[in-house]
ZAMI-158827 format. One record per residue (C-alpha): x, y, z; residue in one letter. Coordinates in steps of 0.5 Angstrom, whole numbers, plus 500, padded with zeros to 3 digits. Each point is the difference from the previous one (the first is absolute). Layout:
N
XYZA...
This chain:
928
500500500X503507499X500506504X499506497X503508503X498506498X507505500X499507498X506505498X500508503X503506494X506499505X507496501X504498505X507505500X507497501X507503501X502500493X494504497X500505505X507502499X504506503X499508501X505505501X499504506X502507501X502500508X500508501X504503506X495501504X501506504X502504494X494498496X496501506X502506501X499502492X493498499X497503507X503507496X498499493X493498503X500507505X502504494X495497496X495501504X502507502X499500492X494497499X496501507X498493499X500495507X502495496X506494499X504501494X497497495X506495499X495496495X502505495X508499500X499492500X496501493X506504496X504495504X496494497X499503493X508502499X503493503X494495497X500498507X497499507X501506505X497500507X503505505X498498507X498502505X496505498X496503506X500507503X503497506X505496497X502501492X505497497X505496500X502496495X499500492X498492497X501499493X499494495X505503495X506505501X499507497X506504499X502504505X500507496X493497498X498500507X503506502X496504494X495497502X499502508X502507498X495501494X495498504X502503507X499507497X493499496X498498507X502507503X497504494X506502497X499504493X499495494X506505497X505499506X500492500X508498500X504494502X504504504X495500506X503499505X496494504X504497506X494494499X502500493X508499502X498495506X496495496X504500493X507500505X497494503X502492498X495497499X501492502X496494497X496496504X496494499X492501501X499494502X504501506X496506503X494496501X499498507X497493502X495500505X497494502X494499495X502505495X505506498X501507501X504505497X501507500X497504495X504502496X502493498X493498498X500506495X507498497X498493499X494501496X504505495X504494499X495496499X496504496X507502496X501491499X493501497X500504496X506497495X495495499X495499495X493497500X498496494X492500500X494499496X505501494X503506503X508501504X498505504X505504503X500504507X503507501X501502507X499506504X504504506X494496505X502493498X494499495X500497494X496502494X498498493X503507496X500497493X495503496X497495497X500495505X495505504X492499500X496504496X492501499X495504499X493502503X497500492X503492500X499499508X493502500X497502494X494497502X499503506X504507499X494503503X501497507X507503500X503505504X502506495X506505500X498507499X499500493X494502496X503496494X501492499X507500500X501497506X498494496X505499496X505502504X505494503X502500507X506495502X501497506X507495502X501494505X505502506X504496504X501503508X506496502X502500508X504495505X495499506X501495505X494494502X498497507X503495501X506499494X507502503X502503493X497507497X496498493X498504494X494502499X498502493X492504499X498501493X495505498X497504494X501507500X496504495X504506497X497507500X499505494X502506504X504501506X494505502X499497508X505495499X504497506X505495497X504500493X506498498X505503495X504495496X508504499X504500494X505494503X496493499X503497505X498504505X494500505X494504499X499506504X494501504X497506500X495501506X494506498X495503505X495506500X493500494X499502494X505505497X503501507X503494499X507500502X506495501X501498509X506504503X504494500X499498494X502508497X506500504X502494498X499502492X504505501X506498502X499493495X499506494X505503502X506494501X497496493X497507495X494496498X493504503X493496501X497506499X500506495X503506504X498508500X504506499X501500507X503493500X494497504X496494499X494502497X494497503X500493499X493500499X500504493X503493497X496497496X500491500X496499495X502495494X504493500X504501507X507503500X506502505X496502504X494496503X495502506X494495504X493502499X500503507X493498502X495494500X497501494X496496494X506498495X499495494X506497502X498496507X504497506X504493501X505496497X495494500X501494504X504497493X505505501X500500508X503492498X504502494X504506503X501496507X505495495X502505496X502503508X504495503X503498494X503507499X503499507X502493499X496499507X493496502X493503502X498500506X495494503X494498503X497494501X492499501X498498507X492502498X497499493X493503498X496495504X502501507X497508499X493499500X493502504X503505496X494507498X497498495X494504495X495499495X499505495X503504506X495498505X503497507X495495501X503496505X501506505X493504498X496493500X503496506X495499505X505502506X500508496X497502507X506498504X505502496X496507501X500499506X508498501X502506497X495504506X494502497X494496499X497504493X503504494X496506497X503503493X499506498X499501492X502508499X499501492X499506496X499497493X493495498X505496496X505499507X492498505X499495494X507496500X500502508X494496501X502494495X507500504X496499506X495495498X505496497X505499506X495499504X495495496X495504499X498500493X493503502X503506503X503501493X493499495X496504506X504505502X502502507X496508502X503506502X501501507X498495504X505493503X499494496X503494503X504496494X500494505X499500507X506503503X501505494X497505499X500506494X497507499X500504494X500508500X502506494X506503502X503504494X502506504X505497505X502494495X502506495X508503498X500506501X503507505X493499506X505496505X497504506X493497497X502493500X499498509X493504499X498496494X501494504X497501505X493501497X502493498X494494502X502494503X506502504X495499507X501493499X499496505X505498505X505493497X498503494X506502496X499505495X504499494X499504493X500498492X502508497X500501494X506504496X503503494X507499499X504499493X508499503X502503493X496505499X501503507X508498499X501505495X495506503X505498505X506502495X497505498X498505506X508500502X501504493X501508502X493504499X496493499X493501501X500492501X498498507X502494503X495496500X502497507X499507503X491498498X501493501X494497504X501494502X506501506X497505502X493496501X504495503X502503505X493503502X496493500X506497504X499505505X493498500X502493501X499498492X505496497X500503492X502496494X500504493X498497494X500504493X495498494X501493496X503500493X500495497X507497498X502496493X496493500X506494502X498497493X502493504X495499505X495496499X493501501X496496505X493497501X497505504X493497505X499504505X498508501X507500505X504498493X496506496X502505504X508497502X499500491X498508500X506501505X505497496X506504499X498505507X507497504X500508503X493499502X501493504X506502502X496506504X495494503X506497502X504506503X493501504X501492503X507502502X500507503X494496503X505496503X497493498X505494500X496494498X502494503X503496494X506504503X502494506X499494495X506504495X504501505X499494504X500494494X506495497X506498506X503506500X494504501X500505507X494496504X501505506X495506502X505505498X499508500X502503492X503506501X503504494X505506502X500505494X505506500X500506493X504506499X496506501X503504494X495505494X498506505X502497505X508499499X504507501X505501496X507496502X496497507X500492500X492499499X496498506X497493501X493498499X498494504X494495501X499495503X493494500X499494502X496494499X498496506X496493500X494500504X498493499X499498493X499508499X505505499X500507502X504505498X503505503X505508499X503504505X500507499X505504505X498506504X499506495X504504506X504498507X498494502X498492499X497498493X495495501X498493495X493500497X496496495X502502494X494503497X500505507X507502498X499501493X495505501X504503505X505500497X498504494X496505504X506501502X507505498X504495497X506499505X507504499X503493502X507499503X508500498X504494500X501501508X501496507X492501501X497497493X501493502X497501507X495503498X498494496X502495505X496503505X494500495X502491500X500500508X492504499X499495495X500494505X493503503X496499493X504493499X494495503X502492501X506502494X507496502X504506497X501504494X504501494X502507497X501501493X504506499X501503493X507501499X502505496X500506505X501495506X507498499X504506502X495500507X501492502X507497500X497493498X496502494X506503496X504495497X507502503X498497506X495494500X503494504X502505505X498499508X496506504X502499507X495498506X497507499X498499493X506505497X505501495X505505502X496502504X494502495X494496500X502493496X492499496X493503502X497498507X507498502X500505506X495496502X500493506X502496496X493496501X498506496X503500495X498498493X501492499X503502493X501507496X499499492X503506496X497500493X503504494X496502494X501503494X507502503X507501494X503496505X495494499X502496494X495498495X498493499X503499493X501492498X495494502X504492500X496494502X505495501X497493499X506494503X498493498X503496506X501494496X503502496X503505504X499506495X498507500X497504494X499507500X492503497X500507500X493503503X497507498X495502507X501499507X497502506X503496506X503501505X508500499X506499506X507504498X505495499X506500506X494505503X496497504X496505503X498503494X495499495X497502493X493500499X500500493X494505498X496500492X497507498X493499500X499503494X504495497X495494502X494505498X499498493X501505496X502501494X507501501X500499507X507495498X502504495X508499501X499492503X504498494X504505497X502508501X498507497X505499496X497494496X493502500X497505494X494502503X500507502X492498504X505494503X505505502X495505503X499496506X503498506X505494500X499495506X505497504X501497507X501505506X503496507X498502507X506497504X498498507X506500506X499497507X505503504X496497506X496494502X500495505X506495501X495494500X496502493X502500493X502505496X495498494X494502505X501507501X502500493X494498497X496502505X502507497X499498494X493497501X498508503X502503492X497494496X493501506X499507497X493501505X497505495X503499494X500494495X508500499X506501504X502505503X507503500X501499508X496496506X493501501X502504507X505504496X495502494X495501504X504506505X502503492X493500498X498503506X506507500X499500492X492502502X502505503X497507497X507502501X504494498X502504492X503506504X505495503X502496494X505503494X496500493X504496496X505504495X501495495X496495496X505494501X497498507X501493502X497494495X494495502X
């Protein structure tokens, strides 16, 4: 009989000693150059009025372009600047010199026509006098007990060596040989002009043109006009739990180029030497103030100067010209800028899982070294109990005879939906929504009347009323808490919890460029969030403790050619039929379920099912930590942390959940049913948050000790903690210390080792899971092998797979595991969902099929820092990984366990969350 197992292979591979190679390192005498750097950034600041560090990143660009190499000063703090210089490649000593002392006088404002080489510059002397010596990268890591470390300057060095290795490699695909050409910030990317992608909306579209968003333009030109886009490869060095050398990871996107450096934030200019780096160029402001970054000038005017080749024309005065007055239009040429918002584009995202596959072998065999591993320790089958829907309807939960206790677990006994709506078509499609979710076909022929309760069943009621005036965009803000009071149905009775189903207008890429365009001088444009209604309704139901989800008025989509049709028999499926196509509505219904705070009990079966299941009664808390930037990030300031914390806790069968919600001032923050908090929580000003101090992990771990009042029966808790925020505040959720030991107090170096560490060790959580998603340190999912061995005749054969979804464990990195994520739009049938399964953009010829976003696996990696001696590893592992897959109020998994996502959803339906949140600056976000 053979055995079969399943391996899957990471868009990363393993380093060694040999590949990483050697640096030079500048070792600068450090009390002289102390010195010089403290006086050139006084004088600087005398100059300039700024607070600021010296803007070293301005150098280390001219220094990078005119040795087509690695440069990295460090450190490079206020408190400490820098002490030693590291390249990858020797640059010549007058070079250097030139270079410091060109750069050292645009950075004090020296006029353009008394730039000399004779400046006198003691750092410039300091540095180019220095010998630099050779030393290997290799041996600048640190081994610690389950991971490496390094300091910073040598994961940089080590990522321009990899990039460089890279880019002297060719990849034959699809008919092509695709060369890379690489850049100052270890990128690579696609530069020849005929291995770009290109598309037109007229080829993309041309059906559906009305449905696409016009520029500007009273003609049709827009039509015809070719935009291009090209696949870039972010190279970085990166250290894994659990493995004990660094490994290289390797994120493809696709980056559509931008016909105008108008708005634009990344560029590139390619120099007249074709063997040197791409120069980047970082822009900032609007519109026709459009400008280069004060770094990225420095930086420029020294390179010009060293090498006599401009990137940009230059005026009378010798000054470059307002780089927004170029014009990008046409094939692209030496210099390239991004499209610098998310926006419609007839070129789409994703390299495709076919060129996920075939790039990770072009990547290691570049590098002559293996992928990183994992082997599956949970196919598809161990995830079930799983949320499941029929045309959108969650039949188990809304249908199950026990609906009652599950209300009542969650601390109420009855529900009472308001239906605010300011548009006949918007009642109509409300009332069939409700009668549909509900099993109430009738409700939907007869039509449910104004102003009057009507129960959907016994435990859910539902009151329609007009409210056009508090629904609608517009400047009357101070009117809004006055509308709502004239609301019908908020005097419910008590253990009634009020939610509200409000309608909406938004159209994302309309308002984005009213948004645009109210930044230009002299507009008449408002910006449209200035009138926009539905944060501001938010905020006053939720003080009125009614929980508010929006919805806008159905579109229909384009038909999936693919689905079949089914016999339909009952009124339910005549209704679930005219629904077809409304995912935003019955997402609505199934927000009103989760800010309801219903857990169905199928919950205990998924975590409990197969031997390694978790049988206990256990409390799920999930630990969720943001940076709080947009509005609220000033200036240079480290942005402050927005934290949530929520709990599911079993009562019997049942689940009850639960969200702390800290004091608004001085004083104890106190644990409330999740739909209390919520409201609460919004009525609310969203909290200014706390810096990186000792006080942050108290705070949190005397919320864990209160928890222990609301835990009933249960046995104990795990904490989920999303990881990308919480490294820097926990020793043992940064890789460099994993397999350290806390002392009897639960420190490290004296700072509090995990979460609830602080606490008696009876207190503390039995296990802490930290998960990281959609992160550049987690490598993709890239090549599935099933590996079939034949003990007979003692043979293994290798059959490559396409799809997986299971749980995967790191090779040599136990406490790690990968949980392998399909795209649900890729599973969703739609004509071009799997677009890219079987070969890249580069193969295909059709400019509809080029439109689309091209699917490939995402991973979430799961690491158990902590857990008991006496259980496995694989319990909490999956058990993790069952809370992403067991999405509560969605069809699909979830980027992060149920206990965290429900702590994101929570700060994200706050009326102020935007206002904390930085607008993307670029349309080259991170791929599905």
């Amino acid at each position: 009989m053979s055995t079969d197992q399943t391996q899957l292979s990471l868009l990363a591979c393993h380093t060694d000693e040999e590949l990483l190679g050697s640096v030079l390192l500048y070792r600068l005498p450090e009390a002289k150059i102390g010195t010089a750097w403290r006086k050139l950034r006084e004088e600087y600041r005398g100059i300039t009025g700024s607070k600021a560090n010296l803007p070293y990143g301005g150098l280390l660009t001219v220094l990078r372009a005119i040795g087509y190499t690695s440069a990295v000063l460090d450190p490079t703090s206020k408190a400490n600047p820098p002490k030693f210089l590291a390249t990858a490649q020797p640059i010549d000593r007058d070079d250097l010199h030139a270079a410091i002392t060109l750069w050292e006088q645009a950075l004090l404002q020296t006029p353009a026509d008394s730039f000399t080489f004779q400046h006198p510059s003691q750092i410039a002397d300091l540095i180019a006098g220095t010998a630099p010596e050779e030393v290997k990268l290799w041996d600048q890591f640190t081994r610690t007990a389950a991971c490496v470390d390094a300091p910073g300057w040598v994961w940089r060095a080590a990522g321009w060596i990899l990039a460089d290795k890279l880019a002297t490699q060719t990849w034959t695909i699809d008919g092509k040989t695709v060369a890379f050409r690489r850049d100052l910030d270890n990128c690579l990317q696609v530069w020849d002009p005929t291995l770009l992608w290109s598309n037109t909306w007229l080829a993309a579209r041309g059906e559906t043109l009305e449905d696409t968003p016009k520029p500007d333009q009273e003609d049709d030109a827009w039509k015809k006009v070719t935009r291009y886009a090209t696949l870039r490869l972010d190279v970085s060095i990166n250290s894994h739990p659990g493995l004990t050398h660094p490994v290289a990871v390797v994120q493809p996107s696709v980056s559509r180029l931008s016909n105008t450096l108008r708005n634009a934030r990344t560029a590139w200019f390619e120099p007249r030497n074709a063997q040197g780096p791409l120069l980047n160029l970082e822009l900032g402001g609007y519109g026709e103030y459009t400008h280069l970054n004060h770094t990225t000038r420095l930086a420029l005017d020294a390179w010009t100067r060293l090498h006599g080749e401009s990137v940009f024309p230059r005026d009378e005065d010798n000054e470059f010209l307002t780089p927004a007055a170029l014009d990008l239009s046409g094939p692209p040429g030496k210099l390239r800028a991004l499209v610098p918002f998310a926006t419609s584009y007839p070129v789409g995202r994703g390299l495709g899982m076919y060129g996920q596959r075939v790039l990770a072998r072009h990547v290691s065999t570049a590098l002559d070294q293996s992928l990183v591993k994992c082997a599956q320790v949970a196919g598809r089958r161990p995830f079930g109990n799983r949320r499941t829907t029929i045309e959108g309807r969650d039949a188990i939960l809304w249908d199950d005879e026990n609906l009652p206790h599950i209300i009542a677990a969650s601390g109420c006994r009855k529900l009472r939906i308001l239906a605010l709506y300011k548009s006949q078509d918007m009642r109509t499609r409300m009332q069939s929504l409700l009668a549909y979710h509900f099993n109430r076909p009738d409700l939907a022929a007869s039509g449910i009347g104004e102003h009057k309760v009507v129960p959907l069943n016994e435990h859910v009621e539902v009151l329609f009323q007009s409210a056009p005036e508090l629904l609608a965009h517009g400047e009357h803000h101070d009117q809004r808490p006055a509308l709502v009071r004239q609301l019908n149905g908020l005097d419910a009775p008590e253990h009634t919890r009020l939610l509200a189903l409000c309608e909406t207008e938004y159209d994302p890429k309309t308002w984005a460029r009213q948004r645009r365009a109210s930044k230009k001088t002299d507009s008449t444009v408002v910006n449209p969030d200035t009138l926009d209604a539905k944060h501001r309704v938010n905020g006053e139901l939720a003080r009125h403790r009614v929980l508010a989800q929006f919805l806008t008025l159905y579109k229909p989509g384009r038909r999936n050619p693919r689905k079949k049709e089914r016999e339909l028999k009952t009124d339910l499926e005549l209704l679930g039929l005219e629904l077809q196509g409304h995912h935003r509505g019955h997402m609505a219904v199934a927000d009103l379920s989760r800010v309801a705070g219903l857990v169905h009990p199928r919950l205990t079966k998924a975590l409990a099912s197969g031997r390694n299941g978790l049988k206990e009664p256990l409390v799920h808390v999930g630990l969720h930590l943001r940076q709080q930037r947009g509005e609220r990030h000033v200036g240079t300031d480290e942005p402050k942390l927005m934290w949530t914390l929520v709990a599911l806790v079993p009562h019997g069968p049942y689940w009850r959940t639960l969200a702390y919600l800290p004091a608004e001032h001085a004083g104890p923050g106190t644990w409330l049913d999740y739909a209390t908090a919520n409201h609460q929580f919004r009525a609310r000003p969203l909290p200014e948050g706390r810096r990186r101090d000792d006080l942050l992990p108290r705070h949190i771990d005397h919320a864990l000790y209160d928890l222990g009042r609301h835990a009933g029966r249960s046995q104990g808790y795990i904490l989920y903690v999303s990881g990308a925020e919480a490294r820097s505040i926990w020793p043992l959720l940064a890789n460099k210390n994993l397999g350290e030991r806390p002392d009897a107090a639960g420190l490290i170096n004296g700072r509090p080792a995990l979460p609830g560490f602080t606490l008696a060790p009876d207190q503390r959580p039995r296990a802490v899971i930290r998960v990281t998603s959609g992160s550049d340190n987690v490598a993709r999912p890239a090549l599935i092998e099933r590996l079939r061995h034949d003990p007979e005749h003692d043979e293994t054969c290798t059959e490559e797979g396409k799809l997986a979804t299971g749980l995967f464990q790191m090779e040599d990195a136990e406490q790690t595991f990968i949980l392998c994520n399909l795209p649900h739009q890729f599973t969703g049938g739609a004509r071009y969902a799997r677009a890219g399964e079987s070969y890249t953009r580069w193969g295909s010829s059709d400019p509809k099929e080029q439109a689309e976003t091209w699917y490939s696996h995402t991973a979430t990696e799961i690491t158990v820092p902590h857990h008991p001696a006496d259980q496995a590893l694989l319990t909490y592992g999956l058990t993790a990984a069952r809370l992403c897959d067991h999405a509560l109020h969605w069809e699909h998994r979830t980027q992060y366990p149920a206990p965290i996502h429900l702590g994101i959803q929570m700060d994200k339906n706050h009326p102020e969350y935007r206002r904390t949140v930085d607008n993307p600056n670029t349309g080259d976000e991170a791929e599905a």
